[in-house]
C-alpha positions in Angstrom: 25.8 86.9 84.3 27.8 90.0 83.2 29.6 92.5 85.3 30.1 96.6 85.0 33.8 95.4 84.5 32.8 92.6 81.5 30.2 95.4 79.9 33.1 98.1 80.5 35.3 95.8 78.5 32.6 94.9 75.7 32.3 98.3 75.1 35.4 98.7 74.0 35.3 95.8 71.4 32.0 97.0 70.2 33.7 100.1 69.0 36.5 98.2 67.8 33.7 96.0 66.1 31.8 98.8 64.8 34.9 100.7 62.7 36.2 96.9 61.4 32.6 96.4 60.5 31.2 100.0 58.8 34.5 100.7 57.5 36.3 98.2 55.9 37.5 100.4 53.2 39.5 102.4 55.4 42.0 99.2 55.6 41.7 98.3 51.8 42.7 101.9 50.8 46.1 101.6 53.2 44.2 103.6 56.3 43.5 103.0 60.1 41.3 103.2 62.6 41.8 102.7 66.1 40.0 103.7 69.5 42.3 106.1 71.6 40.0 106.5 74.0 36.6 106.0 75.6 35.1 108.1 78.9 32.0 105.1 79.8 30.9 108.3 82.3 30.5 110.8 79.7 29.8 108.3 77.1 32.4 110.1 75.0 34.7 108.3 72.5 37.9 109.0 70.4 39.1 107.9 67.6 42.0 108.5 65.3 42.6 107.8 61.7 45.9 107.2 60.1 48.0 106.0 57.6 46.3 106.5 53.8 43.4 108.7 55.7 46.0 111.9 57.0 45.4 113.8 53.8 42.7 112.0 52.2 40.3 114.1 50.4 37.2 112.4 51.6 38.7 111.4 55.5 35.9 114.5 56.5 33.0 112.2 55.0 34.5 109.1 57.0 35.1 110.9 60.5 31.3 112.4 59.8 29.8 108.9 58.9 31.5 107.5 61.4 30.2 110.3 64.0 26.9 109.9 62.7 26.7 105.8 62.6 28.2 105.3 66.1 26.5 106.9 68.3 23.1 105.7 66.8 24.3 102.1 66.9 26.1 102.2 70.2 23.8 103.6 72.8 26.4 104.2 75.4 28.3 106.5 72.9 27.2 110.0 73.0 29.9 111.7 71.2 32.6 110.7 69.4 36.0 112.9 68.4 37.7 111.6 66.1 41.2 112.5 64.1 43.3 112.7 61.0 46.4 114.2 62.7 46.0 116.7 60.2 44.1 118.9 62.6 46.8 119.8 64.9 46.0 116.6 67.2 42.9 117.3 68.8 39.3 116.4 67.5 37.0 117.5 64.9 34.4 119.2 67.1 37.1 120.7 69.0 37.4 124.5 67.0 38.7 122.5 63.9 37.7 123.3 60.6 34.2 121.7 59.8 33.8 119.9 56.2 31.4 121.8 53.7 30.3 120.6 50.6 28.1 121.7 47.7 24.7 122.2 47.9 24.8 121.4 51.9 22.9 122.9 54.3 23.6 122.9 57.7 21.1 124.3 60.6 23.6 123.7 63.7 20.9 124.6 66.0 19.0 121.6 65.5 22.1 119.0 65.4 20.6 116.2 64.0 22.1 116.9 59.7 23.9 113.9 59.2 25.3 115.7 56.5 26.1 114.1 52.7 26.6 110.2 53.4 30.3 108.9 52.7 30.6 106.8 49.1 30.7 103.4 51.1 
């Protein structure tokens, strides 16, 4: 019943979806989300945060949570880049600065550290 060109489309409000639904505070503390693009080849996704979330101390948690979440939940999405603004425009896993926190540790050979899980 559906088309490549009603699943194309679906896949886009599924993203939507999942940042509306998994991250509701982003709104209530004066931030957004929104989907600037998604590559259904490549399965590759980006996203950028704004308002409250350029400068928030804890947007690192949310653009790793949110990382983390979507691709597990969406199986199309297979990576996801995602934005503050603050990082000179381009995404996270691009050569920007990854988040650290204490007592962490991170074995980037094996990829799957989900890292700390954001307070929400």
């Amino acid at each position: 019943m559906s088309t490549e060109t009603q699943d194309g489309d679906d896949l886009e409000e599924r993203v939507a979806n999942f940042l509306r639904r998994n991250f509701p505070q982003i709104q209530m503390h004066g931030g957004s989300a929104a989907v600037q693009n998604i590559d259904r080849e490549s399965g590759e996704v980006s996203i950028a945060l704004g308002g409250a979330c350029s400068g928030c101390g804890i947007s690192p948690m949310t653009i790793q949570a949110i990382k983390s979440r979507m691709v597990k939940e969406i199986p199309e999405i297979t990576q996801v880049n995602a934005s503050t603004g603050m990082d000179g425009g381009g995404g996270m896993g691009d050569g920007g600065m990854s988040p650290s926190f204490p007592g962490e540790t991170v074995d980037d050979e094996e990829g799957d550290d989900e890292g700390p899980q954001a307070p929400f």
